[in-house]
C-alpha positions as CSV (number, residue, x, y, z in Angstrom):
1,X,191.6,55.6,170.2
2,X,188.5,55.1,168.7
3,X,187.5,59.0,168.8
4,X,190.2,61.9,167.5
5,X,190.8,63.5,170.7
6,X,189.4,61.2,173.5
7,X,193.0,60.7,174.9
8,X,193.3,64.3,175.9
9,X,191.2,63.7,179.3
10,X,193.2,63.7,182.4
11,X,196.8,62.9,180.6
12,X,198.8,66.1,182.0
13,X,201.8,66.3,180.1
14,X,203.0,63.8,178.2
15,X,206.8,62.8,177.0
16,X,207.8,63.9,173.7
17,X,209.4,61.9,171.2
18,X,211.3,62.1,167.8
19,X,209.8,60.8,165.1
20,X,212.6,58.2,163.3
21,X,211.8,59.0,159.7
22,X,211.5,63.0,159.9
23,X,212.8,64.3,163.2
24,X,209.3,65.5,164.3
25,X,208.6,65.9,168.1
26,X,205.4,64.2,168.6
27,X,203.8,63.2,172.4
28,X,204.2,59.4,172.6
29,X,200.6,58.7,172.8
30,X,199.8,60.0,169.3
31,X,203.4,57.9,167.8
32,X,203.3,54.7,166.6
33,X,205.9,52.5,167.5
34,X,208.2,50.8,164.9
35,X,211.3,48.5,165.4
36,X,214.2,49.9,163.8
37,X,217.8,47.8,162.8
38,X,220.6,48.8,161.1
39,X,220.4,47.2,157.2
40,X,223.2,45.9,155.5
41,X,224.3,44.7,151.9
42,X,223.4,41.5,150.4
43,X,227.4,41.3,150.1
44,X,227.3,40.4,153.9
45,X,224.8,38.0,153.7
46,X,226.0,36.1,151.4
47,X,229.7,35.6,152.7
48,X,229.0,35.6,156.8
49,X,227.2,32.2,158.0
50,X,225.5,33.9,160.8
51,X,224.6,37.4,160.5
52,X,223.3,39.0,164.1
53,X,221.4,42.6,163.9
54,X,220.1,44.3,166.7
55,X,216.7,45.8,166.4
56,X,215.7,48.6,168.4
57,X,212.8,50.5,169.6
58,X,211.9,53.9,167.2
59,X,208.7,55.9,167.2
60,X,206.9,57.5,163.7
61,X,204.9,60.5,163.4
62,X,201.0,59.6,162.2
63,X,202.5,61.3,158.7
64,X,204.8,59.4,157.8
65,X,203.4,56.4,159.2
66,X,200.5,56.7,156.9
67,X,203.2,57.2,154.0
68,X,204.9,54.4,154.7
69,X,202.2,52.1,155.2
70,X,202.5,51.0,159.3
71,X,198.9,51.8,159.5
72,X,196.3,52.6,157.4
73,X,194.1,55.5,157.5
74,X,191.9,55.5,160.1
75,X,188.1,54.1,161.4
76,X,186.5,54.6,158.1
77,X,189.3,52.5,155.9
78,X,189.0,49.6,158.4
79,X,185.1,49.8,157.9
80,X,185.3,49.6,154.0
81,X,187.6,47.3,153.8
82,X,185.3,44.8,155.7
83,X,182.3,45.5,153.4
84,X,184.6,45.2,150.6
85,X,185.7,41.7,151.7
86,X,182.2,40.7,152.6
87,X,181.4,41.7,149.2
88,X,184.0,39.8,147.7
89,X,182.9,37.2,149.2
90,X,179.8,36.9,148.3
91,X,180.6,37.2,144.4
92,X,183.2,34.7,144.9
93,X,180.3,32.2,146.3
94,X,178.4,33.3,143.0
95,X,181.1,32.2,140.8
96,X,181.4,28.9,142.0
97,X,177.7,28.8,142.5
98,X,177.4,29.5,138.4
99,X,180.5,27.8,137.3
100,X,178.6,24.1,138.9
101,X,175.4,25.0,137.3
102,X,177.3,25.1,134.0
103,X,178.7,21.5,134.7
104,X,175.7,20.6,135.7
105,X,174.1,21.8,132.1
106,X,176.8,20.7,129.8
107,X,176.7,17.1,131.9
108,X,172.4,17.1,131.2
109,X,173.1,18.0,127.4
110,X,175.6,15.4,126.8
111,X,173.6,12.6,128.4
112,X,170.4,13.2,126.8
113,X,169.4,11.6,123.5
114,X,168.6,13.2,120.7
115,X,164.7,13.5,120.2
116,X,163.5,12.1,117.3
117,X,161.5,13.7,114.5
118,X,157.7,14.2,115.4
119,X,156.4,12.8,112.2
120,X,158.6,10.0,112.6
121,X,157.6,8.7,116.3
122,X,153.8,9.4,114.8
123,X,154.2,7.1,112.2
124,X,156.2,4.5,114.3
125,X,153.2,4.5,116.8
126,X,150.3,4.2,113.9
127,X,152.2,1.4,112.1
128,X,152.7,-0.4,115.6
129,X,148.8,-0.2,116.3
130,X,147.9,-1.1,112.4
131,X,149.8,-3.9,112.5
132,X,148.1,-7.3,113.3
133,X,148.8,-9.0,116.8
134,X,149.4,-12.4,115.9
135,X,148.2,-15.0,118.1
136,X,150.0,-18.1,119.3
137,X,148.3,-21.5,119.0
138,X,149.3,-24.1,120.6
């Protein structure tokens, strides 16, 4: 069913079906099939220990289908929702990607000393090399 149409070749006539929803006739090859069981009120649930439905067999028209959500809309919605995921996916790899490179920053700022003044290390250095090496004698 990848083509509208391509199911047309060599079928003859095919057996009609009512939709469940509507009451359309529609050919069983362009229905969608959809269980379909009897519902009953929370009332029931609640007091029966066992509750047994049957669910049978219905068909849907592509309509109402598509307006009830069984499938989606075709070829091209299947197709951008994959480039959509892939896409989300990426950006989700580039949040967590970001987010440890922030750890990682906040983790190098908090470890590193504070740098001292310039002019103080200068003067630190000149009044170590000033001052007089004093010799031992023994």
């Amino acid at each position: 069913m990848a083509e509208w149409g391509g199911w047309w070749t060599n079928r003859g006539k095919d057996t009609i079906v009512k939709c469940t929803f509507c009451g359309r006739n529609v050919p069983k090859h362009k229905a969608v099939e959809v269980k379909v069981g009897g519902r009953l009120s929370r009332d029931v649930y609640e007091v029966a220990e066992v509750v047994s439905m049957a669910s049978t067999k219905g068909y849907a028209c592509i309509s109402c289908a598509k307006h009830r959500h069984i499938i989606k809309d075709g070829i091209h919605t299947t197709e951008k929702e994959k480039r959509l995921k892939k896409h989300a996916k990426a950006k989700r790899e580039m949040d967590k990607v970001l987010i440890r490179i922030k750890e990682i920053e906040k983790a190098e700022k908090s470890a590193k000393p504070k740098p001292l003044d310039n002019k103080t290390s200068e003067k630190k250095v000149v009044e170590a090399k000033k001052a007089p090496v004093e010799e031992k004698k023994e």
